[in-house]
N, C-alpha and C positions, 0 to 999 in steps of 0.2 A: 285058349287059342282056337280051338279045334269050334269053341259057340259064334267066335269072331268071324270067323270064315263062314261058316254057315251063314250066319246073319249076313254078312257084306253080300253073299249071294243070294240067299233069298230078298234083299232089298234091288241089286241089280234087277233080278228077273220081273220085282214087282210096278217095278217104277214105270214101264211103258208097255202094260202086258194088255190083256182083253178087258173091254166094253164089262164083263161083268165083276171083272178086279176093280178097274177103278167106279164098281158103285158100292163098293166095300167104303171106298175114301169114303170121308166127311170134310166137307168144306169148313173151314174155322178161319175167324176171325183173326188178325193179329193180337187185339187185345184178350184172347183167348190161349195162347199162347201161355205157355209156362215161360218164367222169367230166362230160368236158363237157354231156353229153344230162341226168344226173343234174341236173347244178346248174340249168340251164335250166327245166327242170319245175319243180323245187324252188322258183324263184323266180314260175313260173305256179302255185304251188298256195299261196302263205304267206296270201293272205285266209282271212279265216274261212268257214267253210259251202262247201268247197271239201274233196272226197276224192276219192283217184284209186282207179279200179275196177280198172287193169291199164295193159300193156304191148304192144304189138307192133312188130316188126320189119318192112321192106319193102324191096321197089328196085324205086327209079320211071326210070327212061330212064336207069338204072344209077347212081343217086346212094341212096344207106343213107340210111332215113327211119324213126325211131322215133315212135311214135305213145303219149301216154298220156291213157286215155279216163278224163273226170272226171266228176263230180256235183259241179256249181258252183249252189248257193241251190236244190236240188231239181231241175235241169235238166241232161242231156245235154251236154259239151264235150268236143270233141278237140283235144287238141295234137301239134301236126305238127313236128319239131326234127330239123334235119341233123347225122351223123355227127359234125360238129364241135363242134355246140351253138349252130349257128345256129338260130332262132326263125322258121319258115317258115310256119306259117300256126294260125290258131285257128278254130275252128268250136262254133260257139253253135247251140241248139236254138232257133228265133223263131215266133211269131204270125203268122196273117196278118194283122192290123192290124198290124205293126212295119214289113211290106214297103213300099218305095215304089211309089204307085200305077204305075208304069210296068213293075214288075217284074211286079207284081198282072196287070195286063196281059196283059204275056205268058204268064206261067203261065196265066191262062185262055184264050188261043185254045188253047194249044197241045194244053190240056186234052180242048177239045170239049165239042161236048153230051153225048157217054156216059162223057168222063173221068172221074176223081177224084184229087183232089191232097190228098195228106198229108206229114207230116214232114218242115216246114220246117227250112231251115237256114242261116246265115249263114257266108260262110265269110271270115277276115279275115288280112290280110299288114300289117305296119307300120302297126296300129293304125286300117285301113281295108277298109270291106269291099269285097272282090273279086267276090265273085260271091254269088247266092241257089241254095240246093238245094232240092227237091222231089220228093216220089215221084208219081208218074203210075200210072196204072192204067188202061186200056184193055180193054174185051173181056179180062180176067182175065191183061193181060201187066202187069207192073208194070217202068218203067226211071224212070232218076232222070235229072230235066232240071235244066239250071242255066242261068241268067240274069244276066248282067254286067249291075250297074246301068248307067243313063245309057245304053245304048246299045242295050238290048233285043237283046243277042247272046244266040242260045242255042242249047244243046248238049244232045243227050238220051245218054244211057248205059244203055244195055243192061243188065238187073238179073236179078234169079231168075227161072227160070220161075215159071208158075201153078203150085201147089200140086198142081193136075193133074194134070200134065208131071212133076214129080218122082218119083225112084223110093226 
């Protein structure tokens, strides 16, 4: 149980983190796909109004994690699917009126008076959501904080530099 959790959170924290995390990703093909990861999407994408934009590859605390980013009803989703074709996590684009006031919450202290929070994100395991994502911005740093409902846990991650900073 105790490896479960871990994994659901370190796939959380991975999925929309820094410029240098996703150059870890590998882009892969569908047909590159292990059969089990195939069927598993295949059965996250059979709604209508649902296309998948691509593919990638990863390893999170050494478990193979395939990722396929969709346009579900005009919105942003990722699916997160283990090596085997287990079903680890989905991640929906959300509103801030969808967040629960206590999430709400914490995204704003953490924010501050000079913050800004954008690009929310819901992130979901067994039909429940685990955590909320958000990007932060500070004095021109931008990292992405997440907030576990009900308990006002939160965790910041470190994202791109400022625009700045890049070369």
């Amino acid at each position: 149980m105790h490896r479960s959790v871990r994994l659901i959170v370190g796939i959380a924290l991975a999925l929309l983190t820094s410029v240098a995390v996703q150059a870890k990703e590998k882009k892969v093909k569908q047909g590159d796909l292990p059969p089990a990861v195939q069927t598993t999407i295949e059965a996250q994408t059979q709604s209508a109004g649902i296309t998948v934009s691509g593919y990638t590859k990863d390893t999170v605390d050494g478990d193979t994690l395939y990722r396929a980013s969709l346009v579900a009803d005009g919105k942003p989703r990722v699916v997160t699917v283990g090596a085997d074709g287990t079903l680890v996590s989905i991640e929906n684009e959300v509103t801030w009126d969808s967040i629960p006031a206590d999430v709400q919450s914490t995204f704003t202290k953490v924010a501050g008076v000079k913050g800004k929070l954008g690009d929310f994100h819901s992130v979901s395991t067994d039909g429940k959501i685990v955590s909320y994502n958000a990007m932060r911005e500070t004095w021109g740093n931008r990292d992405r904080v997440s907030v576990k409902p009900h308990t006002a846990a939160l965790e910041t991650i470190p994202s791109a530099p400022p625009a700045s900073q890049k070369k």
